[in-house]
Phi, psi and omega in degrees: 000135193280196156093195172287140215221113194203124184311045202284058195229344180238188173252003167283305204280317161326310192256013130273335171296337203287308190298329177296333202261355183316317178234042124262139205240004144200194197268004170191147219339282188231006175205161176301135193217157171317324191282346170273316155332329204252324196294311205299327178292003186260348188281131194278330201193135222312153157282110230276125173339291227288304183288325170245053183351304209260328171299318191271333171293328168252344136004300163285324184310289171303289210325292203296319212267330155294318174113023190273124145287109143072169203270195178298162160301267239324291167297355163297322216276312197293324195308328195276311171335257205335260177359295171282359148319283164303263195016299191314297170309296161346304173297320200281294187308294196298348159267312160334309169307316182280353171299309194289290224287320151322314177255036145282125179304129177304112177315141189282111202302172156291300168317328135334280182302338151338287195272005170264316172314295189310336191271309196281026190246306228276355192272334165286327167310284189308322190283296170338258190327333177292295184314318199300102181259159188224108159292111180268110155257125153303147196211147175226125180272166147244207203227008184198192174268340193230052170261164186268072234280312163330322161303313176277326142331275205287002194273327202262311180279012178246335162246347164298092183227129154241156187295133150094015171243146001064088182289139130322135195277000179227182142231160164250169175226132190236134190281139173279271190204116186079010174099004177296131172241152149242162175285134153270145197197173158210175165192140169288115170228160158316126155357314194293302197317168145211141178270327179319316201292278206300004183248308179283010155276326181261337153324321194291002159286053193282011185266012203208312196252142181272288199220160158221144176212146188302113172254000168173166198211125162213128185269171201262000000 
């Protein structure tokens, strides 16, 4: 036989016929010839796909043209393993996948979430606001020259109490007019607070105190 020459009686000589056949679809030139006839008949036994790829496409290939079925046992018997394997797995993944999906928790509605946000903004929101402080300065008229103006300071900011108010341990007295002082002051209060309420607790001295008025709010 003219042409290339390979033991395919062995597994060298296979897997150099495999590496020859590689961009050929037969062993001399461009149609089936006696040299593919002489090689198939020398093959003991079909070329296993995985390992010879290129050996097994024409193997079948001269197979279909002889009229040859299907390939030796050998390779029926490993095809036949490998198949129920994979199966196996298939199987083995599709129960799982129903595992998972059985102990997955049922998604949470948009409406559901809506109002778990809204609840978690109002609760940060309440947690802010607890924390918040405001400073108040103040201003107190009394109603003459000869009160005691120190006295009175110390009369209001000691019974006027709320949760979350905060007096100054001091004051100042700042001249009006005419020999008139008034008190200057501050006091710290809570979210919670109005200074409206701390300015009309201490109006309620009215044998003592003329106005009060707010002169600035600043939060801390």
């Amino acid at each position: 036989m003219a042409g290339p020459k390979f033991d395919v009686a062995t597994e060298k000589g296979i897997g150099a016929f495999n590496g020859f056949m590689g961009s050929k679809s037969y062993v001399q030139g461009w149609e089936y010839s006696e040299a593919d006839s002489e090689y198939f008949a020398k093959f003991e036994s079909w070329p296993e796909s995985v390992k010879y790829p290129h050996a097994s496409r024409w193997y079948n290939h001269i197979a279909a043209i002889k009229g040859v079925r299907g390939p030796v046992s050998a390779p029926v018997a490993a095809s036949a393993t490998v198949v129920p394997e994979k199966k196996e797995e298939e199987d083995d993944f599709d129960v799982f996948g129903e595992d998972d999906d059985e102990e997955e928790e049922p998604k949470e509605s948009r409406k559901d979430m809506m109002a778990r946000l809204k609840k978690e903004a109002e609760e940060r929101t309440a947690k802010k606001e607890a924390k918040q402080r405001t400073l108040c300065a103040i201003e107190v008229k009394p109603f003459g020259t000869e009160q005691d103006l120190m006295a009175l300071f110390r009369k209001f900011s000691s019974e006027i109490k709320q949760d979350g108010l905060k007096w100054a341990e001091n004051c100042s007295l700042v001249d009006v007019a005419f020999g008139i002082k008034k008190i200057v002051t501050t006091f710290t209060m809570g979210a919670a607070n109005s200074s409206d309420d701390v300015i009309e607790a201490i109006e309620a001295y009215e044998d003592d105190v003329q106005s009060v008025e707010l002169l600035s709010m600043n939060v801390l």
